[in-house]
BANUKOL-303380 format. One record per atom (N, C-alpha, C, CB): residue in three letters; x, y, z. Coordinates in Angstrom, 3 decimals. Glycine has a CB too. Layout:
   aa        c1        c2        c3
  ALA         X         Y         Z
...
This chain:
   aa        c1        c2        c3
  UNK   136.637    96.289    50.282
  UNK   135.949    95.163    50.865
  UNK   136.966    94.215    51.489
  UNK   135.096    94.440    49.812
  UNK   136.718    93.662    52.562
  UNK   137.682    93.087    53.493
  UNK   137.496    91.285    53.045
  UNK   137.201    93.583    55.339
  UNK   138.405    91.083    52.759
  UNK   138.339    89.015    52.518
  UNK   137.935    88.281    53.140
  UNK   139.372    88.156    52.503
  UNK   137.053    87.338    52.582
  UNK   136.607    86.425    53.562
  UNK   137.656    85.534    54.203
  UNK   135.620    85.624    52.982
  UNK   138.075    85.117    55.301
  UNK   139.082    84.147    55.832
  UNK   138.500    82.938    56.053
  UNK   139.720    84.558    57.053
  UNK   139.479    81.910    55.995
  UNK   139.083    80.319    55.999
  UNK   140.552    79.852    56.917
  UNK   138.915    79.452    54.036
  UNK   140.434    79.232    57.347
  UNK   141.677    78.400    58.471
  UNK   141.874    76.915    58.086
  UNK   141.116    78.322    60.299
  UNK   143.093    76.813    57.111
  UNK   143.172    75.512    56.518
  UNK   143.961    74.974    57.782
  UNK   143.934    75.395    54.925
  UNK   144.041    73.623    58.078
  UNK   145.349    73.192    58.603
  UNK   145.993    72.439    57.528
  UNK   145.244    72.338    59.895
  UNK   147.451    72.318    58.108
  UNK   148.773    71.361    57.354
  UNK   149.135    70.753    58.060
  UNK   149.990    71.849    56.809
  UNK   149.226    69.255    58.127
  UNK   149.219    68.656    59.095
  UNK   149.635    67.185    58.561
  UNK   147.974    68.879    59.784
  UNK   151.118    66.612    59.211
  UNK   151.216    65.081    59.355
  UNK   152.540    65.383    59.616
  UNK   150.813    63.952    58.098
  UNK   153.543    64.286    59.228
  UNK   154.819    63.686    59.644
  UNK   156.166    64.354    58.815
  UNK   154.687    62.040    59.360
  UNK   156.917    64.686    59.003
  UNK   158.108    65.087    57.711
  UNK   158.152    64.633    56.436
  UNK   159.400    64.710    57.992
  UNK   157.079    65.302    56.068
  UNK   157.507    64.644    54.137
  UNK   156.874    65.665    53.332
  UNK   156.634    62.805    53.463
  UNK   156.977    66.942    53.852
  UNK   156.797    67.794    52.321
  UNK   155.753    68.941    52.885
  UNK   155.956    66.666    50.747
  UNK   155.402    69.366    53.777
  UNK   153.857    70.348    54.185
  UNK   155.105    71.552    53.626
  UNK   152.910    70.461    56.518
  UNK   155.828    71.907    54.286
  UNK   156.216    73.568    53.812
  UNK   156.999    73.676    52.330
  UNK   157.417    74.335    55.079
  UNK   157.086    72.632    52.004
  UNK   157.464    72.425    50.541
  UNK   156.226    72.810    49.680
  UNK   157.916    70.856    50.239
  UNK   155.097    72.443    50.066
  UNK   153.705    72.222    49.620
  UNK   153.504    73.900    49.787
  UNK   152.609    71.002    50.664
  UNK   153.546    74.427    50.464
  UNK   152.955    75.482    51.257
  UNK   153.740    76.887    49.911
  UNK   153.670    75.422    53.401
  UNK   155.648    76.640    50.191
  UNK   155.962    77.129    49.250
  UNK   156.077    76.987    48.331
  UNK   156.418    77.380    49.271
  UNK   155.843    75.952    47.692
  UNK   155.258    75.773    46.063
  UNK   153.926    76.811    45.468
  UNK   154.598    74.048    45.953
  UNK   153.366    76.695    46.413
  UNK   152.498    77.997    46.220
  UNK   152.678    78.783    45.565
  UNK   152.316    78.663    47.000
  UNK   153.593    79.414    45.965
  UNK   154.426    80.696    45.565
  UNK   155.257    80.457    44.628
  UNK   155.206    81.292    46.581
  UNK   155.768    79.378    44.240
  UNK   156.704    79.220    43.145
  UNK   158.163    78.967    43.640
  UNK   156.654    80.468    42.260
  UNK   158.062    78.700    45.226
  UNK   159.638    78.379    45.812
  UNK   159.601    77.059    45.896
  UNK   160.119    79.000    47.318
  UNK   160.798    76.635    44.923
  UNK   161.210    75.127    44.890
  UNK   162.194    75.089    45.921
  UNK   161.818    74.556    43.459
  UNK   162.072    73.443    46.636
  UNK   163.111    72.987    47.625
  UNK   164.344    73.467    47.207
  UNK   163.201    71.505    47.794
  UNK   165.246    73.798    47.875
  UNK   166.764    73.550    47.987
  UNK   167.131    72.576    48.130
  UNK   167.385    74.038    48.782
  UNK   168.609    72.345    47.851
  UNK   169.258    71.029    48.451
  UNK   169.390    70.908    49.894
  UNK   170.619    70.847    47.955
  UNK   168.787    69.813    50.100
  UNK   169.041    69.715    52.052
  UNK   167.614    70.368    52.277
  UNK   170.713    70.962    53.024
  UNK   166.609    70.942    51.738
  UNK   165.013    71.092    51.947
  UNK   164.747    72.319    52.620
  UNK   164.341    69.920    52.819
  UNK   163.831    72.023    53.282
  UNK   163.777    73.892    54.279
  UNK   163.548    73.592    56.045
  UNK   161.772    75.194    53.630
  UNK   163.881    74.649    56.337
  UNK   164.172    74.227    57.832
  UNK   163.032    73.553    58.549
  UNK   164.543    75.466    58.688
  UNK   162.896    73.057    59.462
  UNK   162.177    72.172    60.357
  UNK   161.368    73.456    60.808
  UNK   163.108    71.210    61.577
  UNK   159.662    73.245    60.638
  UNK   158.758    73.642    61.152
  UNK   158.740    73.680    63.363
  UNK   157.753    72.687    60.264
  UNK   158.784    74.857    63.204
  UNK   159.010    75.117    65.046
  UNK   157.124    75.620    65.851
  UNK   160.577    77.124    65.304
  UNK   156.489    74.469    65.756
  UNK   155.230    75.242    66.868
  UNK   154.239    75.250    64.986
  UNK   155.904    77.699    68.076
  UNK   153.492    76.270    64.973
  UNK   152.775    76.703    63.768
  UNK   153.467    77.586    63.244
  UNK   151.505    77.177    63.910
  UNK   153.227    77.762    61.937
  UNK   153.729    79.035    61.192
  UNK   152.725    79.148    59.871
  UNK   155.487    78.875    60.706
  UNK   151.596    80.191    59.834
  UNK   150.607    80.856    59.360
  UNK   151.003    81.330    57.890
  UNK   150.270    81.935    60.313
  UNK   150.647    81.322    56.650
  UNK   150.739    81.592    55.799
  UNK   149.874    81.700    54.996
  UNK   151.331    81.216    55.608
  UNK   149.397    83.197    54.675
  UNK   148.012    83.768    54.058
  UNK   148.230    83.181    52.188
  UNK   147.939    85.997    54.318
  UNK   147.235    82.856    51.616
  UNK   147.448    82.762    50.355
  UNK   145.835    83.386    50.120
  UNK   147.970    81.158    49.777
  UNK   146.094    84.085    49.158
  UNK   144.684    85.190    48.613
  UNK   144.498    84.068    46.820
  UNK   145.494    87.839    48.231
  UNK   142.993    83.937    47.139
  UNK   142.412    83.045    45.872
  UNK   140.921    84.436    45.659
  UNK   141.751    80.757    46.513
  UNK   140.696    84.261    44.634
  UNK   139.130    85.016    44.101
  UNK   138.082    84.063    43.652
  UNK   139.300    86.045    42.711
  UNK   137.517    84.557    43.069
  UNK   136.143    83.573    42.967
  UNK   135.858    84.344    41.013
  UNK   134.350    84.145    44.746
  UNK   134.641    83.817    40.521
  UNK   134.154    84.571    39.603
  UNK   133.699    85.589    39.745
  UNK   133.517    84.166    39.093
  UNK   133.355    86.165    40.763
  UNK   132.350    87.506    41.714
  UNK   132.994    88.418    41.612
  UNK   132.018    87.477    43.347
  UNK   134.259    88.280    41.430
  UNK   135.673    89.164    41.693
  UNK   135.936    89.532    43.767
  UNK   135.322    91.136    40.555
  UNK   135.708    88.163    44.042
  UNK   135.962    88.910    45.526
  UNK   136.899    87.665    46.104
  UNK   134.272    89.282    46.648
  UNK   136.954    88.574    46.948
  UNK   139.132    87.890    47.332
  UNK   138.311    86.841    48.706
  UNK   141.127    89.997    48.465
  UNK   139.095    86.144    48.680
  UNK   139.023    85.160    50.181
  UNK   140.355    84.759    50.290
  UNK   137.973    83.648    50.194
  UNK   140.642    85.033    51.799
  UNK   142.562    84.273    52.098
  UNK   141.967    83.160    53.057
  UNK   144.204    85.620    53.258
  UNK   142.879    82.324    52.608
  UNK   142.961    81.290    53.066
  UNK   144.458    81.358    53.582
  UNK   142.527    80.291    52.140
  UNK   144.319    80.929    54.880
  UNK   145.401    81.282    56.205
  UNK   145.872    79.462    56.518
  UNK   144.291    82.300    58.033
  UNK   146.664    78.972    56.299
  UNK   147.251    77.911    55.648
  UNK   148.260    77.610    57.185
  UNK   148.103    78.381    53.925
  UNK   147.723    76.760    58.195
  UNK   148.712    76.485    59.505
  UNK   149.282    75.015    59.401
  UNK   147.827    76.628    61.062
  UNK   150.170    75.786    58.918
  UNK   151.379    74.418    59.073
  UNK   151.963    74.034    60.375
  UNK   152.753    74.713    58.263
  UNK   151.345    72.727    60.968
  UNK   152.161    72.577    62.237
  UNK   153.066    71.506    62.185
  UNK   151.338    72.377    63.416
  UNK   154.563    72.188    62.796
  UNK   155.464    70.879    62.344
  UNK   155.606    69.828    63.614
  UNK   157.144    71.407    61.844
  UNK   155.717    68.831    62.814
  UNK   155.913    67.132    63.318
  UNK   157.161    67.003    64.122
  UNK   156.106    65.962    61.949
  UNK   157.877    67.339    64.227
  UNK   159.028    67.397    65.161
  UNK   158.730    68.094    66.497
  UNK   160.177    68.111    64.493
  UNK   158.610    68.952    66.287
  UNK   158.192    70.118    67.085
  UNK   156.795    70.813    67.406
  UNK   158.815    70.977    66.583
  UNK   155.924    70.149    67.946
  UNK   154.844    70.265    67.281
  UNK   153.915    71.659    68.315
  UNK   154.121    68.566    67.160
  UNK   154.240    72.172    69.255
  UNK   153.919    73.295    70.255
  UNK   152.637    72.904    70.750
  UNK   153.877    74.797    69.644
  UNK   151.575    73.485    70.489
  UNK   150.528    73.490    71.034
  UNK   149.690    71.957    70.406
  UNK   149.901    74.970    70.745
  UNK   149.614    71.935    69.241
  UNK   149.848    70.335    68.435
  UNK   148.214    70.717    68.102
  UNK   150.373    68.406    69.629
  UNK   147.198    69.536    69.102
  UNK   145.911    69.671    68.342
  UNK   145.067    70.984    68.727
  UNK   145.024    68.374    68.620
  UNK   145.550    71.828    69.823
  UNK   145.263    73.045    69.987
  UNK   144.558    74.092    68.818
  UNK   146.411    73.433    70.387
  UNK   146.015    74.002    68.146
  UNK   145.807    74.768    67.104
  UNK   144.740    74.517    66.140
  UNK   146.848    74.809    66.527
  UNK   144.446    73.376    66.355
  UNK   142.591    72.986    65.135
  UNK   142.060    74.000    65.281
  UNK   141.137    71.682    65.579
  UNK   141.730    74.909    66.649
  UNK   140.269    75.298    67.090
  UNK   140.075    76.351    66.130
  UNK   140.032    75.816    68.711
  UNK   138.425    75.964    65.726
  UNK   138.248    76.923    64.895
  UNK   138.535    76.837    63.329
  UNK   138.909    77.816    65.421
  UNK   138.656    75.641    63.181
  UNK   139.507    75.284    61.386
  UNK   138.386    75.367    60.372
  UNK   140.298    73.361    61.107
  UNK   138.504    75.437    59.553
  UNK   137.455    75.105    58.492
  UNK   137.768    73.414    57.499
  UNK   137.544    76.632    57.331
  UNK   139.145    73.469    57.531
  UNK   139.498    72.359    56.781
  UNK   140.441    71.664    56.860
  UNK   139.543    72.532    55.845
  UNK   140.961    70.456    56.917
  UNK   142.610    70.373    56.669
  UNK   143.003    69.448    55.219
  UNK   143.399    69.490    58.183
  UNK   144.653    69.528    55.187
  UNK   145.110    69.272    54.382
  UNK   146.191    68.252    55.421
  UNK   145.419    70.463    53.474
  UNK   145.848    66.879    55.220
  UNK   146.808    66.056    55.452
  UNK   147.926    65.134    54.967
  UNK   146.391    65.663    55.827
  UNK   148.987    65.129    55.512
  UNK   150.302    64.514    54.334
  UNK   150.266    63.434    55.395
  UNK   152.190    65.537    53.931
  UNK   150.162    62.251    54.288
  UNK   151.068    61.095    54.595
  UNK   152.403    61.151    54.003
  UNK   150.472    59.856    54.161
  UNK   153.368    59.883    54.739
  UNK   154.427    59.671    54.113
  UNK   154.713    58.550    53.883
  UNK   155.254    60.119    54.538
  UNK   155.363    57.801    53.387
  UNK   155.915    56.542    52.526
  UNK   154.886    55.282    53.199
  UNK   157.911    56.208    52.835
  UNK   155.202    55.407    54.545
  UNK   154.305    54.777    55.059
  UNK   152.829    54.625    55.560
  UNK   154.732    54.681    55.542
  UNK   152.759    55.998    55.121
  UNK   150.861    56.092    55.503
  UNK   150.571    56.895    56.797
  UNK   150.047    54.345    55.893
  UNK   151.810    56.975    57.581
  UNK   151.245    57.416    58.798
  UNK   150.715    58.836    58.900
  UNK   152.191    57.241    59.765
  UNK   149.479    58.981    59.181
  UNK   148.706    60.359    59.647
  UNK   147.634    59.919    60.486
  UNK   148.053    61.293    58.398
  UNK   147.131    59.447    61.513
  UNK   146.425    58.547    62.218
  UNK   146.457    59.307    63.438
  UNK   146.958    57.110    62.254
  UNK   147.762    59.532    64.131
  UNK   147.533    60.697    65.203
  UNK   146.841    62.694    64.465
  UNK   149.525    60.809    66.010
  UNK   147.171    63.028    63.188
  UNK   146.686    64.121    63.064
  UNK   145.407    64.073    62.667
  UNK   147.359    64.788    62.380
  UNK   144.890    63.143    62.199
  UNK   143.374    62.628    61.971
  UNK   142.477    62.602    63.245
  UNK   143.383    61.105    61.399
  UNK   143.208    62.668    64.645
  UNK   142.165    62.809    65.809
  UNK   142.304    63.957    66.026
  UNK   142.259    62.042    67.062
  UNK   143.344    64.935    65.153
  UNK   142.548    66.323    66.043
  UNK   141.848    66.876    65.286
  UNK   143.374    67.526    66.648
  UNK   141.380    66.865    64.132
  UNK   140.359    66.656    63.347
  UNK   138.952    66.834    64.010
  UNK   140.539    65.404    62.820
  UNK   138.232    67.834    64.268
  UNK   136.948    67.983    64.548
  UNK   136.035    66.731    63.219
  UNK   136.623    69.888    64.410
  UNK   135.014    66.468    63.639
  UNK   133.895    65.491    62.893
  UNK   133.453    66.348    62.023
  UNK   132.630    64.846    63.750
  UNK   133.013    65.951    60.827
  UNK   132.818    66.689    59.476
  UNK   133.441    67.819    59.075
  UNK   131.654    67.033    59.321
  UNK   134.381    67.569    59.575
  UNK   135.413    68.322    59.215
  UNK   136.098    67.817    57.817
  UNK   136.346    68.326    60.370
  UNK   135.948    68.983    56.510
  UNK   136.564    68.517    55.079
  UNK   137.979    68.113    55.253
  UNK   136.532    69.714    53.933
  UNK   138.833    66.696    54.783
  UNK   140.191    66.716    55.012
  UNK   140.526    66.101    53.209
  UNK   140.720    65.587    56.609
  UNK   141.694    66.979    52.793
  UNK   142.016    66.295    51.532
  UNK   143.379    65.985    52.188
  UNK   141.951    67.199    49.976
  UNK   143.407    64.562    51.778
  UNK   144.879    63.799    51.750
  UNK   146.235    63.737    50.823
  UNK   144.571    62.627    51.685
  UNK   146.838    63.954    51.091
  UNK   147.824    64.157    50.128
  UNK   149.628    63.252    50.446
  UNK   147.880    65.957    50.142
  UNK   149.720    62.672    49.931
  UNK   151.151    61.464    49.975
  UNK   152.217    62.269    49.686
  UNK   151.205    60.075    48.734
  UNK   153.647    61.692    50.509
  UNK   154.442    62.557    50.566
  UNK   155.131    62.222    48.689
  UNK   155.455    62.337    52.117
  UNK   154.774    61.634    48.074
  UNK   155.283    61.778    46.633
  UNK   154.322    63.156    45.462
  UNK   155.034    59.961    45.958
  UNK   153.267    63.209    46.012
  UNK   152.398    63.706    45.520
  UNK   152.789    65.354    45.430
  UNK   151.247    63.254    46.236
  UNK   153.616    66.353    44.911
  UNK   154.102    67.751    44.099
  UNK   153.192    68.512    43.761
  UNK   154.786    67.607    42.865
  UNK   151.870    67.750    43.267
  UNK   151.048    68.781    42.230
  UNK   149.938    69.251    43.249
  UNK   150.286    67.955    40.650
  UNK   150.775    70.639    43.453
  UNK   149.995    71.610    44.769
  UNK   148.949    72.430    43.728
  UNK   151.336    72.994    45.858
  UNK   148.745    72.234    42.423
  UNK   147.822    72.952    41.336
  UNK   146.422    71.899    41.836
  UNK   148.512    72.774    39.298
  UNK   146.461    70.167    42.197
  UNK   145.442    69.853    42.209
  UNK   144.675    70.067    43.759
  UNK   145.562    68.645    41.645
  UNK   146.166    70.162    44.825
  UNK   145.314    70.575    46.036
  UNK   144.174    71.529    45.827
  UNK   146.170    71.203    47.035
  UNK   145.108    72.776    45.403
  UNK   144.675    73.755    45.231
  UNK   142.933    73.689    44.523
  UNK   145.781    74.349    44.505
  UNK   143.021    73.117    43.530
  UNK   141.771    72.462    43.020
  UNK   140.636    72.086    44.140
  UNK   142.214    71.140    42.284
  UNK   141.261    70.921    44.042
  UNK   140.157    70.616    45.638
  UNK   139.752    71.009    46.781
  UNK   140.316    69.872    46.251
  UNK   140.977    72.258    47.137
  UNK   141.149    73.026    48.025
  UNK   139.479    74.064    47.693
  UNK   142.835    73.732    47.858
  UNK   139.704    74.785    46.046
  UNK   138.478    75.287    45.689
  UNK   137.523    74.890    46.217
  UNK   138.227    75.212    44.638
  UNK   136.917    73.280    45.381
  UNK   135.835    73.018    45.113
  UNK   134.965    72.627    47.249
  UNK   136.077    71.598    43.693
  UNK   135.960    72.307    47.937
  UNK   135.339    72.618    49.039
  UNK   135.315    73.920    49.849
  UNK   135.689    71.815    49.694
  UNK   136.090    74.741    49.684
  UNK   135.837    75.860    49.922
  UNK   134.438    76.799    49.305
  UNK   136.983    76.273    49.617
  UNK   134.357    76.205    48.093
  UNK   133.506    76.611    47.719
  UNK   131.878    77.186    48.062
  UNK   133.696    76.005    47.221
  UNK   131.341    76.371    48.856
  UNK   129.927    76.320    49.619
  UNK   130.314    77.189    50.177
  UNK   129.317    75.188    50.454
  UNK   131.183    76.987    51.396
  UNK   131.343    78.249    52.006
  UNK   131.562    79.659    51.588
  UNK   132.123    78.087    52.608
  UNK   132.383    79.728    50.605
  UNK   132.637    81.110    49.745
  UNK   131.222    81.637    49.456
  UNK   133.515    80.858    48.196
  UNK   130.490    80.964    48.578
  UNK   128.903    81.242    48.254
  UNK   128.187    81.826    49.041
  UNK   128.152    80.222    48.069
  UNK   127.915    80.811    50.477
  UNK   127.104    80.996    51.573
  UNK   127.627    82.549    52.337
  UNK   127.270    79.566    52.574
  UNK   128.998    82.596    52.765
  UNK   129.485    83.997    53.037
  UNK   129.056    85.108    52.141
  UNK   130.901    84.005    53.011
  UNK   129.316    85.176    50.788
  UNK   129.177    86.252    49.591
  UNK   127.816    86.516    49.639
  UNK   129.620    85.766    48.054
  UNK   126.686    85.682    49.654
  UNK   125.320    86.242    49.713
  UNK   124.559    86.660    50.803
  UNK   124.613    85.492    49.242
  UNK   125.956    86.821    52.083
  UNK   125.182    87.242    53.177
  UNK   125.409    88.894    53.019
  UNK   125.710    86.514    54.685
């Protein structure tokens, strides 16, 4: 059986998205951090449900320096995940943001990618349901 896919975005200013992304996985920063995000860079993470059926969630980190195609890349999202940093700023990635579109916020002090992940669930969720009983 083939996974259901979902299109998160990652999205704000230099303070932690591919840190976030590889925490996932269990890769802690280095000293000096990880290289500067170039354009998007796609990263599948596979979650299950109680049903026993897989859904990846395809995780587009677009970096703030460099940002390529920039709000382009929304089309088609299901959700995002936005980082502020010290100062709050995420205000330009908040307009490429389609309308009712789910966004969980997340501060660049904020590490615990167990509660994204959480919340990440509980809105994914409807959708997981609504897909599985079709």
């Amino acid at each position: 059986m083939q996974a259901n896919e979902y299109k998160v975005m990652v999205l704000g200013p230099r303070c932690g998205k591919t840190s976030f992304i590889r925490g996932l996985f269990g890769v802690r920063k280095k000293h000096g951090g990880f290289p500067t995000t170039m354009g998007a860079s796609v990263t599948p993470y596979i979650i299950g449900n109680e049903m026993k059926e897989t859904h990846r969630i395809n995780f587009w980190e677009v970096g703030s320096t460099y940002k390529g195609l920039g709000k382009d890349y929304c089309t088609g999202m299901d959700m995002a995940i936005i980082f502020k940093d010290n100062e709050g700023r995420c205000k330009e990635y908040e307009q490429w943001i389609p309308p009712d579109t789910p966004i969980i916020y997340v501060s660049d002090n904020d590490n615990n990618t167990g509660r994204v992940v959480d919340e990440l669930r509980k809105i994914l969720c409807k959708k997981m349901t609504v897909v599985s009983k079709l």
